[in-house]
C-alpha positions as CSV (number, residue, x, y, z in Angstrom):
1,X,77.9,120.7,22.0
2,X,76.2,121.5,25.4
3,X,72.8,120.7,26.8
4,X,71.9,124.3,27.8
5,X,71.4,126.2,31.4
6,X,67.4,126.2,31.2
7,X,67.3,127.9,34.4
8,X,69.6,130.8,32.6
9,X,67.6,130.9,29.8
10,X,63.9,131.0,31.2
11,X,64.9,133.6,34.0
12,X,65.9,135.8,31.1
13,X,63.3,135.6,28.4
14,X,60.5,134.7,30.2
15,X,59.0,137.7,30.5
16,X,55.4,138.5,32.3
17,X,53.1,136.2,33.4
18,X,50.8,136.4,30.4
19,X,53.8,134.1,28.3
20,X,54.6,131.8,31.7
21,X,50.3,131.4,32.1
22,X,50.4,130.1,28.2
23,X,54.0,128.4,28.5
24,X,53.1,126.7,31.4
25,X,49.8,125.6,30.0
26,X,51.2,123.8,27.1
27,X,53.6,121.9,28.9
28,X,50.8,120.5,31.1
29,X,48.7,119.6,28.1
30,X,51.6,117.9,26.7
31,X,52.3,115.8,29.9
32,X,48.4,114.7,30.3
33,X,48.6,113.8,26.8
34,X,51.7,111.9,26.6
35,X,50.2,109.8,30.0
36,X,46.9,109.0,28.4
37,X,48.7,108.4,25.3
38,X,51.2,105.7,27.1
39,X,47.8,104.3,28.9
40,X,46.4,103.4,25.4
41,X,49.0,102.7,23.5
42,X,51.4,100.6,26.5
43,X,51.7,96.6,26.4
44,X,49.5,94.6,25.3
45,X,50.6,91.4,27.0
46,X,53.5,91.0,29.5
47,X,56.0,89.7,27.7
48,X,59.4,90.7,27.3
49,X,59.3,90.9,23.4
50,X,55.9,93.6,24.1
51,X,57.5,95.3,26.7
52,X,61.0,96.3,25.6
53,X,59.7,96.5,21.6
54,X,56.5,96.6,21.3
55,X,56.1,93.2,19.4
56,X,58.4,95.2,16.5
57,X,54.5,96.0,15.2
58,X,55.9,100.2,14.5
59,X,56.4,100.8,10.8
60,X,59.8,102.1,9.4
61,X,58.5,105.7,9.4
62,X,57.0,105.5,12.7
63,X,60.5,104.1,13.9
64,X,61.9,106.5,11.9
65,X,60.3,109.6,13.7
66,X,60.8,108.1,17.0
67,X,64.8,107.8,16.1
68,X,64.6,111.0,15.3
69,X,63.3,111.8,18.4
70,X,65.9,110.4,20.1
71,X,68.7,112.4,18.5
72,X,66.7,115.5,18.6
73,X,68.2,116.7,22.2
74,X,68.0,120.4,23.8
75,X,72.0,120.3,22.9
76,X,71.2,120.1,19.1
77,X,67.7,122.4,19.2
78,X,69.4,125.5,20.9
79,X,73.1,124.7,21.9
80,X,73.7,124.4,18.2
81,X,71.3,127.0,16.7
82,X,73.2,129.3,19.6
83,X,76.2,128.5,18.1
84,X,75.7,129.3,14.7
85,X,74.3,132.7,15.9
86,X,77.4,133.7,17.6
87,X,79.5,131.7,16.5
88,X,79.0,131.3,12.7
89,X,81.2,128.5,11.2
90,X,81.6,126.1,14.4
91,X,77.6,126.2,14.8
92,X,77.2,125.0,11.4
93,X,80.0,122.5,11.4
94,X,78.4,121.3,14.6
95,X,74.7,121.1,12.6
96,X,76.5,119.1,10.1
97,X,77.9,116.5,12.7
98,X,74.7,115.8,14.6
99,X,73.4,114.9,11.4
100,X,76.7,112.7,10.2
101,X,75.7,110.9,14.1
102,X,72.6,109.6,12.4
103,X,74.3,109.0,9.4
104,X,77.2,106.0,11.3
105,X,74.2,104.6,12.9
106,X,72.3,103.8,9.6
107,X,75.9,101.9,8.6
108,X,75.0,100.1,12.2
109,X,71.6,99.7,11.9
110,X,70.9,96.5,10.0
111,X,73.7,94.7,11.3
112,X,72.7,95.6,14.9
113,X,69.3,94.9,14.9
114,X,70.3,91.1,13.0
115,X,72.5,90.6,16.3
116,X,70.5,92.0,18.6
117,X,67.2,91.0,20.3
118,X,66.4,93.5,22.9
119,X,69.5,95.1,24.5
120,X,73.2,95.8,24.4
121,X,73.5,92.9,26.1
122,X,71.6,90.5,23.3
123,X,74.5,91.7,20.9
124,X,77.6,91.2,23.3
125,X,76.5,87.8,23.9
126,X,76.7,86.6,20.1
127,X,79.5,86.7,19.9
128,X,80.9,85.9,23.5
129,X,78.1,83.9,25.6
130,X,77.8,83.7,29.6
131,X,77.4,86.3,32.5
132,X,80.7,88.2,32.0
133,X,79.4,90.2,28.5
134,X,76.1,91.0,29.4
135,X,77.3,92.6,32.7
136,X,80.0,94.6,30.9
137,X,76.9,95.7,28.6
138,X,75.1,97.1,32.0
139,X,77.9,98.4,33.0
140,X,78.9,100.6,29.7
141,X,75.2,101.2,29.3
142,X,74.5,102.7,33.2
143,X,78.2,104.6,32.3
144,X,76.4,106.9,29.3
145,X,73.0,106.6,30.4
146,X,73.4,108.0,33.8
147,X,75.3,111.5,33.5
148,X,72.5,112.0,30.5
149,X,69.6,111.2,32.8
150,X,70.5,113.6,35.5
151,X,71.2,116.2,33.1
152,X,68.1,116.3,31.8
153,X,66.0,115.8,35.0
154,X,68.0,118.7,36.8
155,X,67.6,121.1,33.6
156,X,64.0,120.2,33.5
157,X,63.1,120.6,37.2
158,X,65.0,124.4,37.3
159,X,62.9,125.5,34.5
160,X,59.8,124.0,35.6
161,X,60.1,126.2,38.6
162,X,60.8,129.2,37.2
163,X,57.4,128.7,34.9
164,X,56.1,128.4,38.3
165,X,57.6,131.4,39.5
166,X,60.4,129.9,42.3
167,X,64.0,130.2,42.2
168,X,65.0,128.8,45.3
169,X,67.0,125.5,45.2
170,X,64.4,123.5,47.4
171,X,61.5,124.3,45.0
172,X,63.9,123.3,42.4
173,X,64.6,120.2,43.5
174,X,60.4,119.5,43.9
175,X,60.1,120.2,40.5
176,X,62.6,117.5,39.7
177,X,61.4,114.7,41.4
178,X,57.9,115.8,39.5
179,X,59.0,115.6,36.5
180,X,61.2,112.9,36.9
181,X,57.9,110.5,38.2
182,X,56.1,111.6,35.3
183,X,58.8,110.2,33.6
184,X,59.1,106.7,35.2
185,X,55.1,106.8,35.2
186,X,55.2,107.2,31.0
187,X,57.9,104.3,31.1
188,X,56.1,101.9,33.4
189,X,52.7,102.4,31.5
190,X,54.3,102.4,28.1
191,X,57.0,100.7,27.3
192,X,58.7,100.6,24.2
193,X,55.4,101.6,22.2
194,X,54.1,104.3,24.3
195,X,57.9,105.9,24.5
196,X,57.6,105.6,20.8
197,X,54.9,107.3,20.3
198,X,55.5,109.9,23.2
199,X,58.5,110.5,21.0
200,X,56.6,111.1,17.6
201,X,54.4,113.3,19.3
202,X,57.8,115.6,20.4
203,X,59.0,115.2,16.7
204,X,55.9,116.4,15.3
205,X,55.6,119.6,17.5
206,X,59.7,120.6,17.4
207,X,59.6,120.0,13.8
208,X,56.7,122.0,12.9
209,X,57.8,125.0,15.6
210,X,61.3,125.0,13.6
211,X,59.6,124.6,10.7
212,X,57.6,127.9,11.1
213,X,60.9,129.8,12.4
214,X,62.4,129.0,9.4
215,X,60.2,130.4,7.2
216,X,59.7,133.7,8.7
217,X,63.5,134.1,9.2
218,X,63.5,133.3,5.4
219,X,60.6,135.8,4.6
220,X,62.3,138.5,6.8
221,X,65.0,138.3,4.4
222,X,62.8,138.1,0.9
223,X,63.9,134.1,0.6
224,X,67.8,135.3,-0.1
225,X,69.8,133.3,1.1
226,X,72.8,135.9,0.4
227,X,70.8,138.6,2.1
228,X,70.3,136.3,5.3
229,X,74.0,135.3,5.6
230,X,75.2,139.1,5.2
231,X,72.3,140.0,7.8
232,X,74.1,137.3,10.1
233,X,77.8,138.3,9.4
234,X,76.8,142.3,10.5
235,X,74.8,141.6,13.4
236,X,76.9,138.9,14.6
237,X,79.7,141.4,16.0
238,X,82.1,139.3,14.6
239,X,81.8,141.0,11.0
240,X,84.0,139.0,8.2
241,X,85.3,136.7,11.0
242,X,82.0,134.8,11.1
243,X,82.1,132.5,8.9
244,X,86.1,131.7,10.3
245,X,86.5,128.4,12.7
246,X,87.7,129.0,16.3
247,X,85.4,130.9,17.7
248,X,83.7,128.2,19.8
249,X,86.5,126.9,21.9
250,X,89.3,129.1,21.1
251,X,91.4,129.8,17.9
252,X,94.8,128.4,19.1
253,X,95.6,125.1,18.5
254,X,94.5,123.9,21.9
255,X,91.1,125.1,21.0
256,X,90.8,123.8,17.3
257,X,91.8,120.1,19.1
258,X,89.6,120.8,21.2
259,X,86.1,121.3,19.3
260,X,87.8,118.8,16.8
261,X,87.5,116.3,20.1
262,X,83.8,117.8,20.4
263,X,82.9,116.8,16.9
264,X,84.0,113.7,17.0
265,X,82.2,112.5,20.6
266,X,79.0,114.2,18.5
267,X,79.4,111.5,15.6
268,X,80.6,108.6,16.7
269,X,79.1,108.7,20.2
270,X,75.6,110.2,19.2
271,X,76.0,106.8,16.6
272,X,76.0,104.3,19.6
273,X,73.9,105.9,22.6
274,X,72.2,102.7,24.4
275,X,68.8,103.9,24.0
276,X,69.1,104.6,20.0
277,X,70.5,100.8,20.4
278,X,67.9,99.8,21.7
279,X,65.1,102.0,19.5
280,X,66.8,100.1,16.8
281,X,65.3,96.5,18.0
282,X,61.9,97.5,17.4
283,X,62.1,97.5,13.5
284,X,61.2,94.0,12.0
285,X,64.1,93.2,11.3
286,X,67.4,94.2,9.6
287,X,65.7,95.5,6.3
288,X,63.3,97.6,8.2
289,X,66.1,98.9,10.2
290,X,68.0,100.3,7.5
291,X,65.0,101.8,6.1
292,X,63.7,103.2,9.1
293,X,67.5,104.4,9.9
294,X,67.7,106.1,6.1
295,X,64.1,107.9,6.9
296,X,65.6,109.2,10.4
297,X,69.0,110.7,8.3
298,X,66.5,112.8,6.0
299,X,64.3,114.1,8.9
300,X,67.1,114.8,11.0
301,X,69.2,116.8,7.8
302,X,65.9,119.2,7.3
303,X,65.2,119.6,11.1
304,X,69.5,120.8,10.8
305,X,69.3,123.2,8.4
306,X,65.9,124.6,9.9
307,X,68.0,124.9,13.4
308,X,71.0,126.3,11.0
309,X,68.3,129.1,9.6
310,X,67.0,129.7,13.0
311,X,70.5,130.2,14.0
312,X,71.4,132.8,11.5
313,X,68.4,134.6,11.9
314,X,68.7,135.0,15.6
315,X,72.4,136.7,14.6
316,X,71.0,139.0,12.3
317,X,67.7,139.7,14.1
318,X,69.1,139.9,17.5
319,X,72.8,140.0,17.3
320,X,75.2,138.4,18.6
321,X,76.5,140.9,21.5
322,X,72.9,141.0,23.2
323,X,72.7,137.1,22.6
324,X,76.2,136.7,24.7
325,X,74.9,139.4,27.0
326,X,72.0,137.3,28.1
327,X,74.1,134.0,27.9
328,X,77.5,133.7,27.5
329,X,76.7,130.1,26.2
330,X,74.6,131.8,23.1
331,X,72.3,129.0,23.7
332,X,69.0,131.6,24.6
333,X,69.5,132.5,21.0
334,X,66.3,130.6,19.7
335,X,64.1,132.0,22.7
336,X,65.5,135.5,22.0
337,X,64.6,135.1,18.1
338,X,61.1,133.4,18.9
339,X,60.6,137.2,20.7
340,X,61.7,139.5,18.3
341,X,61.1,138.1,14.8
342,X,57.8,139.5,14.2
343,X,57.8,142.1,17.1
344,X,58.0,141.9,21.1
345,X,57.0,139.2,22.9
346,X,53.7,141.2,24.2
347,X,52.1,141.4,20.7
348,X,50.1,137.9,20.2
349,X,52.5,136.5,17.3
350,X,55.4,137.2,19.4
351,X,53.4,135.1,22.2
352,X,52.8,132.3,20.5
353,X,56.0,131.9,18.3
354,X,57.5,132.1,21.9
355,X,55.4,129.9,23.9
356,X,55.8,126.9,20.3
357,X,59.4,127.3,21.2
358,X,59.5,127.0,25.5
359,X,57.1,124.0,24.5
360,X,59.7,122.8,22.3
361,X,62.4,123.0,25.1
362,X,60.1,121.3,27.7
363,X,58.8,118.2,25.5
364,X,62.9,117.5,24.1
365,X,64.2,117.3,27.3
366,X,61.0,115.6,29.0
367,X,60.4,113.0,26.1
368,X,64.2,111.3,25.9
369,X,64.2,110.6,29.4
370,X,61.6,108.3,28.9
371,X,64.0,106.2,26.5
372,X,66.8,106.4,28.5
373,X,65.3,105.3,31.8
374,X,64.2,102.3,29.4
375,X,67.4,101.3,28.0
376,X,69.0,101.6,31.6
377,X,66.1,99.1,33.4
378,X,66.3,97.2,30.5
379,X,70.0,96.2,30.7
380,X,69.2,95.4,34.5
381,X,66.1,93.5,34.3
382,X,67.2,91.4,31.1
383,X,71.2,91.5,31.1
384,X,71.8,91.0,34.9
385,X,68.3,89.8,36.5
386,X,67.0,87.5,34.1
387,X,70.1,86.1,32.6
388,X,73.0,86.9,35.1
389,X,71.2,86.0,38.4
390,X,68.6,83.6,37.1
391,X,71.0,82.1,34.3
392,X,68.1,82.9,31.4
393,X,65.3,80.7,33.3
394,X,62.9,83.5,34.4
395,X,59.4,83.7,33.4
396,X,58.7,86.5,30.9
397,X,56.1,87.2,33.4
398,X,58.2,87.9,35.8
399,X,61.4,89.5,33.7
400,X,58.5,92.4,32.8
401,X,57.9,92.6,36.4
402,X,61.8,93.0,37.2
403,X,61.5,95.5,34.1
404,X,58.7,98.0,35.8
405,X,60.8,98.3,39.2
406,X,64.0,98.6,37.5
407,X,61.9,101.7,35.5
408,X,61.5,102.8,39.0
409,X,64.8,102.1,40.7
410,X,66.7,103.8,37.5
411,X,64.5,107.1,37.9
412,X,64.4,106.8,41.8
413,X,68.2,107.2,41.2
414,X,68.4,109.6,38.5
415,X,66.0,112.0,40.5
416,X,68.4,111.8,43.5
417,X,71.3,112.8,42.0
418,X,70.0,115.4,39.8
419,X,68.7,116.7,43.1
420,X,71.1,116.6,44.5
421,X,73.9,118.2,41.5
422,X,70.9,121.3,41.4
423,X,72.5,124.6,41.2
424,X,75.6,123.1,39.9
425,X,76.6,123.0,36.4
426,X,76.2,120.1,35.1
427,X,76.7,120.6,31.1
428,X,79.7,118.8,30.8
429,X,77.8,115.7,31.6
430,X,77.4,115.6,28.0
431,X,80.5,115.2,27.3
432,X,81.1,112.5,29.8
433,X,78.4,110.9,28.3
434,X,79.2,111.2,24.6
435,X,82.7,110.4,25.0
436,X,82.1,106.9,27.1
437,X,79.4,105.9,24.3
438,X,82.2,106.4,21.7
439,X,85.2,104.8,23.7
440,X,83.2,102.1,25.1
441,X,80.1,100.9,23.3
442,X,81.3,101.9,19.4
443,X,84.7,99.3,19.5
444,X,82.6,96.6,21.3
445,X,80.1,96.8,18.6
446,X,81.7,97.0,15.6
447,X,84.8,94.7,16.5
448,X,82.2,92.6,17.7
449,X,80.2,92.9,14.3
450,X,83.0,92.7,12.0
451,X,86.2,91.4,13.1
452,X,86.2,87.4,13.6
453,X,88.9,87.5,15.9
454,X,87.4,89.2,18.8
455,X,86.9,87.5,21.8
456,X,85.6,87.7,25.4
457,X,89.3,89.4,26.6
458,X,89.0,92.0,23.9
459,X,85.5,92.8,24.8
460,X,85.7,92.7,28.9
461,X,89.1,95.1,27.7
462,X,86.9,97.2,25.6
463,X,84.2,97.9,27.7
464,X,86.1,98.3,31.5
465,X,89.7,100.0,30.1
466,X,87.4,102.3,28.0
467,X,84.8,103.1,31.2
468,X,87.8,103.9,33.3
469,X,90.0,105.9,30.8
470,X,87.3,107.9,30.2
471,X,86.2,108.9,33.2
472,X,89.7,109.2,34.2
473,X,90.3,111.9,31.6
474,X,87.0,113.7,32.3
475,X,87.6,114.6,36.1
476,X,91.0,115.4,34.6
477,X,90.0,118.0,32.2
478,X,88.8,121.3,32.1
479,X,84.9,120.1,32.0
480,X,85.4,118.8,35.7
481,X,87.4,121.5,37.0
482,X,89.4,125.0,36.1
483,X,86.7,127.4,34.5
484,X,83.2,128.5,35.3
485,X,81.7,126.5,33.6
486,X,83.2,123.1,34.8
487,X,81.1,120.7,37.1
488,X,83.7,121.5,40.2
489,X,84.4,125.4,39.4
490,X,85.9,126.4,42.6
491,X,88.7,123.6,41.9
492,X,91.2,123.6,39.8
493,X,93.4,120.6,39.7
494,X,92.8,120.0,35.9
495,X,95.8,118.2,34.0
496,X,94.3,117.8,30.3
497,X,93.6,121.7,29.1
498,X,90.7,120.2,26.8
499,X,86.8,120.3,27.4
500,X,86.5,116.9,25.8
501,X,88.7,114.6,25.7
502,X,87.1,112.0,23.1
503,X,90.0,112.7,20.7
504,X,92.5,110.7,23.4
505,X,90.0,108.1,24.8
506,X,88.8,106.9,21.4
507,X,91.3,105.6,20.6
508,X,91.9,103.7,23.4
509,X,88.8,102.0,23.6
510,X,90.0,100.6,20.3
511,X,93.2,100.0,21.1
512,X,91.9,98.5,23.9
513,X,89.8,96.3,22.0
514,X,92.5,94.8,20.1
515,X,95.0,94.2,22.6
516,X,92.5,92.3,24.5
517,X,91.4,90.0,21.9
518,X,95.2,89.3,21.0
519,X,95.7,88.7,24.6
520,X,92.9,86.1,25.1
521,X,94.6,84.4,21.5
522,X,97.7,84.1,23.3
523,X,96.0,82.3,26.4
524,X,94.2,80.2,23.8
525,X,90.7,81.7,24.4
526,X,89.7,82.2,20.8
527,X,86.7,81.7,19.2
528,X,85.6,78.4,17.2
529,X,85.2,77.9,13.7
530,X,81.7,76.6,14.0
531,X,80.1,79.5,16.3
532,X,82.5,82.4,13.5
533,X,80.0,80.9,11.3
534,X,76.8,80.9,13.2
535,X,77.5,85.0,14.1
536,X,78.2,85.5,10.5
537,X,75.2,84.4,9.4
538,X,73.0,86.2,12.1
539,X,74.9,90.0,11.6
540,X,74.6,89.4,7.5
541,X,71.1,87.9,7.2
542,X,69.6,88.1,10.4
543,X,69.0,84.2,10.8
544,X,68.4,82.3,13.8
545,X,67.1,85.2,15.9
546,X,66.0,83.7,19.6
């Protein structure tokens, strides 16, 4: 799964300047919205608890929306409904993993948010106090956050010129440092409430846009679901081989490993992504985690099987060989189908079922930035400022103040390199990003959560052998170089023939894991008896919280 080339796909289907007037319009609303909506609805007091949860006051369906928000990416909304369009089975087996992602994280959830307080860093050091922890927590949580933060900001700034009606590179790269300081602005002003409900707001519109394309894909085809799969199967180009696997990465065995790799960064690293961590603190407690978790699994299971419809009826009403002909990727396929399902884009239904969907793309990308710039200047401002430099004896005063320019440094940053990357392509990011979450921050958690012989080694091993095998395997692999579509594609000095490579660095990380906390046994660095019970009490019953 691959965020998709927005520039591609707005240069494409844009069409005349009546659609850009009315797409470009609704993005705007949406962004002076959000802001006043983050102005009202930001902290209340400046304190840490305020600032980085909101004081825990959102309800389990409010939590539960914003969740979904989080895991409701431009990868899932038309990377896998372009999928299922041209490539039938792997689309929906992908559909059925982002929703299994949301699924490992409500086995998390209540356990997490007992150990946790506010960050990665709050659950590392339960189990293994001091410095060393909570800067291993920074340093995994900058690892995944940072390739997903410029993605975004670069995607967003290419399309936002195009609605504007550039194409250069420089006007490009304006358009990202916009978006990206509307961004740090929504952060500063709102915290973890006004992120929240910046997020609810983006649920709310995707979910009714797919929602609607659903049902006139379904009405197209008389509510049969046997007529809309045939539909799919001849327009696809692919006839009876649509609904066979292998068409997404290849059919060989290279291939099958390879999107088996794919499905598996999707689960168990879309389970553990710092800022759905960190969401995750907000709920009340463990009970209103779990609830607010179980909520997030139903929402996100509809919103899949409305992207899986939306998917098959772009096959059927647009087929698949145009689809590929405008993007290789298939990933215009929902833009495309927004334009033909009840005529051409001109006609005023066309317009608007268009325009819902570019809205769509613009809020999904523009609204999880928010979250992610949070998680990263949280994990600086309360991991490394407040408790590595000033040894936990900051004011909360000033820890919220360390917060807000963090905000700032963290999207200074992210605007840089995403300007600076434009005009490359930078969709393998996501599987940098995916893949370090789930080789990294997964066996730290859940040795840490469940294991009572892990200790500081195993962790530090976790965290740093995972962060560098990782990356290791990524710039040697066919994402960072040997194909078109790799970050580097006039290089070629790949070594691992696979796009990701989260089947071979999993394991790893856990391996890792392990070996480290036997290691640290040996030197005789394992944990008491008296503090196994203390963090066995606080993961099962959330007792004791700080």
């Amino acid at each position: 799964m691959t965020e998709l080339s927005l520039a591609a796909q707005f240069t494409s289907v844009l069409g005349g300047s009546d659609n850009r007037a009315m797409v470009l319009t609704g993005f705007m609303v949406f962004v002076v919205l959000s802001l006043l909506l983050c102005v009202l609805a930001g902290p209340e007091s400046e304190t840490p608890a305020d600032f980085y949860t909101g004081n825990r006051s959102l309800t389990p369906v409010q939590n539960a929306l914003a969740l979904t928000g989080d895991y409701i990416s431009a990868a899932v909304l038309l990377g896998v409904s372009g999928l299922v369009a041209v490539a039938g089975y792997d689309g929906v087996s992908l559909a059925v993993s982002s929703c299994l992602a949301v699924g490992v994280f409500l086995l998390l959830a209540g356990p997490l948010r007992n150990a946790g307080r506010y960050t990665l860093g709050d659950v590392f050091a339960l189990r293994s106090p001091g410095s060393s922890p909570r800067i291993a927590a920074a340093t995994a949580t900058l690892a995944v956050c940072l390739p997903f933060l410029v993605l975004q900001l670069a995607g967003a700034g290419s399309a936002t010129a195009l609605l504007l009606g550039f194409t250069n590179q420089g006007a490009q790269q304006v358009c990202t440092a916009f978006v990206g300081s509307v961004m740090i602005c929504y952060t500063v002003l709102g915290g973890m409430r006004g992120t929240s409900l910046v997020q609810i707001v983006k649920v709310a519109v995707v979910f009714t846009t797919m929602l609607l394309l659903a049902f006139l894909v379904l009405r197209r085809h008389d509510f049969d679901p046997g007529a809309l799969l045939t539909a799919a199967e001849q327009g696809s180009g692919l006839r009876d081989r649509y609904f066979e696997p292998g068409h997404a990465l290849g059919g060989n065995g290279v291939g099958r490993l390879d999107f088996v790799s794919l499905q598996l960064s999707v689960v168990l690293g879309g389970a553990c992504m710092p800022h759905v961590l960190m969401r995750i603190n907000s709920a009340a407690d463990g009970a209103a985690a779990r609830r607010a978790s179980r909520y997030a699994v139903a929402i996100m299971a509809v919103f899949c099987l409305c992207v899986v419809i939306a998917g098959l009826g772009a096959a059927g009403v647009v087929g698949g060989e145009k689809i590929l002909a405008v993007d290789s990727s298939g990933q215009t396929a929902l833009v495309l189908l927004a334009g033909n399902l009840e005529g051409d884009a001109s006609g005023l239904l066309g317009s608007v079922l268009y325009t819902a969907v570019a809205c769509s793309v613009f809020i999904t990308v523009l609204a999880v930035v928010a979250g992610i710039v949070l998680s990263a200047a949280a994990t600086l401002a309360h991991d490394l400022h407040a408790h590595v430099v000033r040894r936990g004896r900051m004011p909360e005063r000033g820890e919220v103040r360390s917060a807000r320019w963090a905000v700032g440094a963290v999207g200074c940053l992210g605007i840089f390199l995403a300007a600076t990357a434009q005009g490359r392509n930078l969709q393998s990011l996501t599987y940098l990003a995916l893949t370090l979450a789930a080789s990294t921050i997964l066996p730290a958690c859940l040795y840490g959560l469940f294991w009572s012989r892990y200790n500081r080694t195993g962790l530090l091993w976790s965290v740093y052998g995972g962060v560098f095998c990782t990356t290791a395997l990524y710039v040697c692999s066919l994402s960072f170089s040997g194909t078109p579509a790799s970050l580097l594609p006039e290089r070629d000095f790949h070594v691992v023939g696979l796009q990701s490579t989260a089947v071979l660095a999993i394991p790893v990380g856990f391996l890792l894991g392990w070996a480290g906390s036997v290691a640290g046994r040996r030197a005789g660095r394992a944990e008491g008896a008296g503090t196994d019970v203390r963090w066995r009490e606080r993961v099962l019953v959330g007792a004791r919280e700080e």
